[in-house]
N, C-alpha and C positions, 0 to 999 in steps of 0.2 A: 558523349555529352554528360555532364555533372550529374544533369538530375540519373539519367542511367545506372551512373556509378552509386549515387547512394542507393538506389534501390540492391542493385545488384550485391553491393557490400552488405547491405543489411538480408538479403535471403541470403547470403553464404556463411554468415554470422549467426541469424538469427537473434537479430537485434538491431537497436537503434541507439548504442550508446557510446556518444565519441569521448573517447580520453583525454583529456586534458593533461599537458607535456607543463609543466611550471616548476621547474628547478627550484628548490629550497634548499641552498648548501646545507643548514643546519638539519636539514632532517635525511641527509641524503650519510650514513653510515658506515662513510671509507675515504680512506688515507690517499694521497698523492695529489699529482695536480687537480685542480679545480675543472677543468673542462673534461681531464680522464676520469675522474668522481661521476660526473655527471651523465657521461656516455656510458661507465662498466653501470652504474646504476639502473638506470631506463632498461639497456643491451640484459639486464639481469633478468628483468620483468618480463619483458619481450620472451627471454627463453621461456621461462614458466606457462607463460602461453601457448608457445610451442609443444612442450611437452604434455599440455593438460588439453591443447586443440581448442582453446577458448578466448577468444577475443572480443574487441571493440569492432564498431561498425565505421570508425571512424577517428580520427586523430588529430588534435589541433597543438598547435604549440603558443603557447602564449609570448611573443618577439620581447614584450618587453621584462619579463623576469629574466631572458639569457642577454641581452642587450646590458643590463643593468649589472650583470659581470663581469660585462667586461673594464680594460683601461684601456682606453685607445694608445695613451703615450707607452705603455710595454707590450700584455697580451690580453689578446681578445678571448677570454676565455666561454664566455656565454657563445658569443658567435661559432667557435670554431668546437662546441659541444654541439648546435644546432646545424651546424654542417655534417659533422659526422654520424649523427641521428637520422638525417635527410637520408644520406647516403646507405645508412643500415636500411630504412625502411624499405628503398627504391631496390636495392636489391634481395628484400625477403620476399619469400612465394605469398605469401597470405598477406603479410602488409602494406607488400605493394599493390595492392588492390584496393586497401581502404583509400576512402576520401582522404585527401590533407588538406586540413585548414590553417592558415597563418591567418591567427588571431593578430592584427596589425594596426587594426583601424584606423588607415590611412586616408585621406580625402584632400583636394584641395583643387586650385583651380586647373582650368583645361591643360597648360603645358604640365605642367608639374604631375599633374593625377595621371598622366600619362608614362609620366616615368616609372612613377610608383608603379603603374600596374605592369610595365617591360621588368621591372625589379624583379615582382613576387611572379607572373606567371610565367618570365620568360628564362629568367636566373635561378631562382630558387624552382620553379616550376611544380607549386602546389595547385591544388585544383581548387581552392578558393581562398578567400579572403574575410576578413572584416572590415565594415568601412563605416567611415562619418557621414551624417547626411547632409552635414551643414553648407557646403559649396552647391547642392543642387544634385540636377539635370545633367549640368555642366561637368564637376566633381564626379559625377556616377559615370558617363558617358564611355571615359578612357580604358574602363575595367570590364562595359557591356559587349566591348567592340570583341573579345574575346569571350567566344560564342560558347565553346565548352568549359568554362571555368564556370564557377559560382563565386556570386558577391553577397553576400549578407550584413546589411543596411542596420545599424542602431535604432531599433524601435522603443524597447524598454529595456535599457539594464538595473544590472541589478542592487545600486548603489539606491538611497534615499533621496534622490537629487530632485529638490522641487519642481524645476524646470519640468519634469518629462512629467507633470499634473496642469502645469499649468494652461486656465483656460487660453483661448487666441481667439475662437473666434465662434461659428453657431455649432461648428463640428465637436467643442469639446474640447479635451486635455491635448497637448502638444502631441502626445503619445498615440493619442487615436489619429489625430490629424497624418502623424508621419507611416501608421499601419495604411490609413486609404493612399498615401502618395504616393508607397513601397508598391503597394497593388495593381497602382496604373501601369506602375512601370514594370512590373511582371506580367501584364499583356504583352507588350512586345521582348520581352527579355525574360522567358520563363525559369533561370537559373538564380534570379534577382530574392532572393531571401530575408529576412528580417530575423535580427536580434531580440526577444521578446524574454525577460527571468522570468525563469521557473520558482524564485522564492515565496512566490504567492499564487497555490492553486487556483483561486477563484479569479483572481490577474491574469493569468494567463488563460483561463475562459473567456475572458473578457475580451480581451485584446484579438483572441483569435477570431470574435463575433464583428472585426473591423477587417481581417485580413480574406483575400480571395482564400478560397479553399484552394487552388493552385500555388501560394509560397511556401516555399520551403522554411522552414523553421528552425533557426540554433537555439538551444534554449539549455541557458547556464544559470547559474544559482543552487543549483543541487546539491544534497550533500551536506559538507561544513558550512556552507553560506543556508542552510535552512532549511534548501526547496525538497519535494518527494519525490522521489523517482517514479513511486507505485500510483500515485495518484494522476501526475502530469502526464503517464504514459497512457493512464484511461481516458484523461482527455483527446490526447493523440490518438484513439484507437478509433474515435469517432470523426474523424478529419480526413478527408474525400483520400489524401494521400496520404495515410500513416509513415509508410515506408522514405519519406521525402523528408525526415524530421529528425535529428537528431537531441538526445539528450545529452549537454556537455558535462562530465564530473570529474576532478580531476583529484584533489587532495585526498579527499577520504578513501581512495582506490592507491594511490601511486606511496600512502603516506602513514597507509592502514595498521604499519607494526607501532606506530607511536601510541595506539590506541592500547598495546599489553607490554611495550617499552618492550620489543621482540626484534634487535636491531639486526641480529644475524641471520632472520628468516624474513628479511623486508619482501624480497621478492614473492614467499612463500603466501605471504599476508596480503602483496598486494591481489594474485591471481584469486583468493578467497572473496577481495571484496571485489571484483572484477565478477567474478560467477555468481554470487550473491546477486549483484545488479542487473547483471542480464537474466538472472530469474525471473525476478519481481520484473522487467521489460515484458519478458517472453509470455508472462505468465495474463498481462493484460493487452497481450496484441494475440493471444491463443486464436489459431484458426487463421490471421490476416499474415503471417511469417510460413 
């Protein structure tokens, strides 16, 4: 079951912090094809972990920055890096253990949302997803059917988009409205998760004071987008499941040699700011890991 695995992944980690996979050719420090850049790149980081015993609790890849690589009319370079990534994880001893998220946020009516979810959890075969909530019941249904995956619903991201304040109705901002309807439906579907940013600590108290103490939680914005790691994990530390939550960070870890222009020790810099964050994790869930 998902929720298992996150637990599980985060006491063999000791931590709760998923990586975020987002391909930025230009910051990515080597020669040849674009999808081999991509792959020795990640594959680089990956070792470092290895050899230092220190990882994520978790790992998502964001579809549409390798998608946006590709050319459909010559080669699919994004995709066929996200294939071979897939493939490294599945068969590493430690990685393959982590959760996998396809950040995808796919939704749409009953046939359709149905595909989508034979796509991700039957093709690709990650243990979760991101999804839209705007089709519904209907939209969520095809992805709930599949009992051990996780789906994590759009609650608040982390753009400025007035919509996710605006009032509807006696409940409040869109945003609260959609944390109570994520919750109904993690009574019967308790892998059913919600998207909530992390770029505003006191937000994300907030939003959590709408959600069951049973949702699991993605929670991106960290990092270069703003959010704390140190602070959003003391919120988390006081949340019935800490261990059920993941913090998404992705650029400031995978991206971390741009910070001393140190292009030849990317890898070395990323596993720094990798251990760096699972401190500050570790160090406010002290006692619950």
């Amino acid at each position: 079951m998902y929720l298992e695995k996150l637990v599980e992944s985060a006491k063999r980690t000791k931590s709760i912090l998923c990586f975020c996979l987002d391909p930025l050719p230009e910051h990515i420090p080597l020669i040849g094809f674009l999808e081999h850049r991509i792959t020795e790149y990640y594959i680089a980081i990956f070792n470092a972990m290895d050899k230092a015993q220190c990882y994520p609790a978790a790992l998502k890849f964001n579809e549409a920055y390798f998608l946006a690589l590709d050319d459909p009319f010559t080669t699919c370079h994004g995709s066929n890096a996200l294939r071979e990534l897939v493939l490294k994880i599945r068969s590493h001893p430690t990685l393959s253990i982590l959760p996998m998220i396809m950040d995808c946020k796919r939704c749409d009516i009953g046939k359709s949302a149905e595909r989508y979810a034979k796509y991700y959890f039957e093709k690709w075969k990650v243990d979760a997803i991101t999804v839209s909530p705007y089709t519904g019941e209907e939209g969520l249904a095809p992805f709930e059917k599949y009992e051990k995956k996780g789906v994590y619903v759009l609650a608040k991201t982390s753009n400025n988009a007035s919509v996710q304040d605006m009032a509807i109705n006696e409940h409040g901002a869109l945003s609260r409205w959609m944390c109570q309807w994520i919750s109904a439906g993690n009574e019967k579907c308790p892998s059913l998760g919600a998207v909530v940013s992390g770029r505003d600590t006191n937000d994300v108290a907030q939003h959590l004071s709408y959600l069951s103490p049973t949702v699991p939680l993605l929670i991106p914005g960290i990092g270069t987008q703003g959010g704390n790691a140190k602070e959003i994990t003391a919120i988390i530390a006081k949340t019935q499941n800490p261990l059920y939550h993941r913090i998404a960070i992705g650029s400031s870890i995978a991206y971390a040699w741009t910070k001393k222009n140190d292009p030849t020790c990317f890898a070395e810099r990323a596993l720094e700011a990798l251990k760096t964050e699972n401190e500050t994790i570790l160090g406010e869930l002290n006692g619950i890991i």
